[in-house]
C-alpha positions in Angstrom: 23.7 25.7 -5.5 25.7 28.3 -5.9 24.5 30.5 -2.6 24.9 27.3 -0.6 28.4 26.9 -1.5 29.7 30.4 -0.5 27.3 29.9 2.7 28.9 26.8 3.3 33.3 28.5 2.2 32.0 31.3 4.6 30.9 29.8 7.6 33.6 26.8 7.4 36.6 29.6 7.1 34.8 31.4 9.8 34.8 27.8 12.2 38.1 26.8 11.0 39.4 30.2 12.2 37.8 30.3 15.5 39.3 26.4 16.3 42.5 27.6 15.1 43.0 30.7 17.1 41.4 29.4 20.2 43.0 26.3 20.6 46.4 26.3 22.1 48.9 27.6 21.1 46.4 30.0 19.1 46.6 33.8 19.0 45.4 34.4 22.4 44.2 38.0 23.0 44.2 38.3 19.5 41.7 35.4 18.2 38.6 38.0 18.2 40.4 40.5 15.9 41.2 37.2 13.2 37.6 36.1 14.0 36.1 39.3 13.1 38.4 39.9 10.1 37.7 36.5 8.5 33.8 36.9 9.0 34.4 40.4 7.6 36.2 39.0 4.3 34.2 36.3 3.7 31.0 38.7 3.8 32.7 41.1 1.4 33.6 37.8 -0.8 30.3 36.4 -1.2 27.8 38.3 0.2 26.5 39.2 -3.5 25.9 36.1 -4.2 24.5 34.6 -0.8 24.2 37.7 1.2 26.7 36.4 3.3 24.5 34.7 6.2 27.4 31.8 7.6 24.8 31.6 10.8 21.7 30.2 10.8 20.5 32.8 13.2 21.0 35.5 10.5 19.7 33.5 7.8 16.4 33.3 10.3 16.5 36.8 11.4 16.7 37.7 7.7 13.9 35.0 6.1 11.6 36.7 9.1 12.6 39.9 7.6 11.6 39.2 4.5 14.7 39.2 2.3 15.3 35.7 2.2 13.4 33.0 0.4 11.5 30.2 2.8 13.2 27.5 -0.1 16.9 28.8 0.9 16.1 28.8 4.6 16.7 24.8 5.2 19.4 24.7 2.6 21.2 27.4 3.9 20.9 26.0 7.6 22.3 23.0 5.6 25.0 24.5 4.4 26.3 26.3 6.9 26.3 23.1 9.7 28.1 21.0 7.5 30.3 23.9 6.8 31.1 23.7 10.5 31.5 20.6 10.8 34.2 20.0 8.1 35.7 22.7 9.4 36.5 20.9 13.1 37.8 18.1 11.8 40.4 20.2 9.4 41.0 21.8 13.1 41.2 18.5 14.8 43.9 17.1 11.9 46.1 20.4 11.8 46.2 20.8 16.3 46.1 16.8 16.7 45.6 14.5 13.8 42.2 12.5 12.9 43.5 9.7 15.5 43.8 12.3 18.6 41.3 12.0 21.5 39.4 14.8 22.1 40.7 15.3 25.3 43.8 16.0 23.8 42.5 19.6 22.5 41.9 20.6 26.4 38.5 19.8 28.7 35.8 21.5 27.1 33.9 24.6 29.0 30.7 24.1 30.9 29.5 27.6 30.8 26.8 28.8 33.2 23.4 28.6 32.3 22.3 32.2 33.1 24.8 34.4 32.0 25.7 32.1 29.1 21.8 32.7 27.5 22.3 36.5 28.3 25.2 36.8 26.7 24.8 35.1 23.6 21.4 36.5 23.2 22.6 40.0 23.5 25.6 40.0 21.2 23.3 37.4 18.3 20.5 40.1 18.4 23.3 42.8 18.2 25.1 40.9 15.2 21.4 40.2 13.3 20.4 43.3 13.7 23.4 45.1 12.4 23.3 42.7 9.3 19.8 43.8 8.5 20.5 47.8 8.9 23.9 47.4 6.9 22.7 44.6 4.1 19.1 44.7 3.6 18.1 47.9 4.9 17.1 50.4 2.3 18.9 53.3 3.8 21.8 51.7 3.1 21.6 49.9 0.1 24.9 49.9 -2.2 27.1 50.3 0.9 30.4 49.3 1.1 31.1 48.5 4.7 28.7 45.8 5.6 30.8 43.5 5.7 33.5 44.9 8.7 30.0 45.8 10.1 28.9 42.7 11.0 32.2 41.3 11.5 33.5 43.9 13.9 30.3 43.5 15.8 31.6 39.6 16.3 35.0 40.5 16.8 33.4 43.1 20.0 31.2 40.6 21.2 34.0 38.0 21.6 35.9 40.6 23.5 33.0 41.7 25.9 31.4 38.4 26.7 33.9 35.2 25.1 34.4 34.6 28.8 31.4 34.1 29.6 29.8 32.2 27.2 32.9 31.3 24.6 31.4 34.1 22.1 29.7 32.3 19.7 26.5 33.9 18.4 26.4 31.7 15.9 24.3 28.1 16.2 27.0 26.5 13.1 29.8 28.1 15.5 28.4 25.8 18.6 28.4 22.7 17.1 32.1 23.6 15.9 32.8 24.4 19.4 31.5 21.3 20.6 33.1 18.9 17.6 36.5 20.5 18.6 35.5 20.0 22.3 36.2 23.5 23.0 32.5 23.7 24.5 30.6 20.0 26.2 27.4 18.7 24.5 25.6 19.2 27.1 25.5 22.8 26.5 24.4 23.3 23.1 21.0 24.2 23.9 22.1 27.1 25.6 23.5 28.6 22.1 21.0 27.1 19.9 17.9 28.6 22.1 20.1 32.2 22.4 20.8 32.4 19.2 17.9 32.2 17.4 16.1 33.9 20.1 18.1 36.3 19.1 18.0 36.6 15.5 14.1 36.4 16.1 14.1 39.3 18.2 16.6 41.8 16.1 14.3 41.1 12.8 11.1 41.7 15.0 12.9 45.1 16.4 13.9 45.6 12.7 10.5 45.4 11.3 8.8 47.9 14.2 11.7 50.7 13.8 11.5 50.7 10.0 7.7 49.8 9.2 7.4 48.4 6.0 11.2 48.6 4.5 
């Protein structure tokens, strides 16, 4: 119980964050660099104890791996959903208050199919597959910088391709997105099929560069 907890503190800081800096009058330009500091922090603070997933598309990039139990795998998902959901309505009640239509927190993006699956593919494979060099790989076991590893990675990724596809790389992230209707329903395929397409694919690269690490 203990893992899930600090999966679920981390990914609903990491949510609460990205509702709070996104939605007007959030920190504009500067909502990557709080995203990837948060995501950073919360690693460093509980990755010891959970490895500091807060993404179901790690946590399956890292179970395919081989580092994390098949009996943590549904938990953890668990965890780190509900995480994100809490987290949008503790947005919703500090930008409008429980009562508040949803249109009230702006009309929710529609991104493009195409680029949208490229993009979040690209930076969820890059994010997975620095998370298994930096905190499973044995090259770098006992690091210390793992966790502004894998947040700066998110906090790059939001820069190059938020436009395009709201940066998420993260499947908890979309359903905070869309709870907060910063991104429409009808689109969370598109981050739950890149995503763990993604995380798939980095711990399949991961496993044919270093053999049997």
């Amino acid at each position: 119980m203990k893992k899930y907890l600090v999966e679920f503190i981390g990914t609903f800081f990491l949510v609460f964050t990205i509702g709070m800096t996104v939605i007007a009058p959030g920190a504009g330009a500067m909502a990557p660099l709080a995203i990837g500091s948060i995501l950073a922090v919360m690693i460093f603070a509980g990755g010891h104890i959970s490895g500091g997933h807060f993404n179901p598309a790690v946590t399956l990039g890292v179970w395919l791996r081989g580092k994390c139990p098949a009996a943590d795998v549904v938990p953890y998902f668990g965890a780190q959903f509900v995480g994100g959901l809490v987290a949008s309505y503790a947005v919703k009640a500090l930008k409008t208050g429980f009562v508040a239509k949803a249109a009230a927190l702006g009309g929710a993006m529609t991104p493009e199919v195409g680029p949208a699956l490229l993009a979040e593919f690209l930076f969820t494979f890059a994010l997975v597959w620095v998370v298994l060099h930096t905190a499973t790989a044995k090259g770098t076991s006992g690091n210390s910088f793992y966790g502004f590893s894998i947040g700066f990675t998110v906090l790059a990724g939001a820069y190059a391709v938020g436009g395009v596809s709201g940066g998420a790389f993260n499947p908890a992230v979309a359903l905070g997105l869309c709870l907060m209707n910063i991104v429409a329903w009808g689109s969370i395929w598109i981050y739950l099929v890149a995503c763990f397409a993604g995380g798939a694919a980095a711990a399949l690269a991961f496993r044919t560069v270093n053999g049997n690490d």
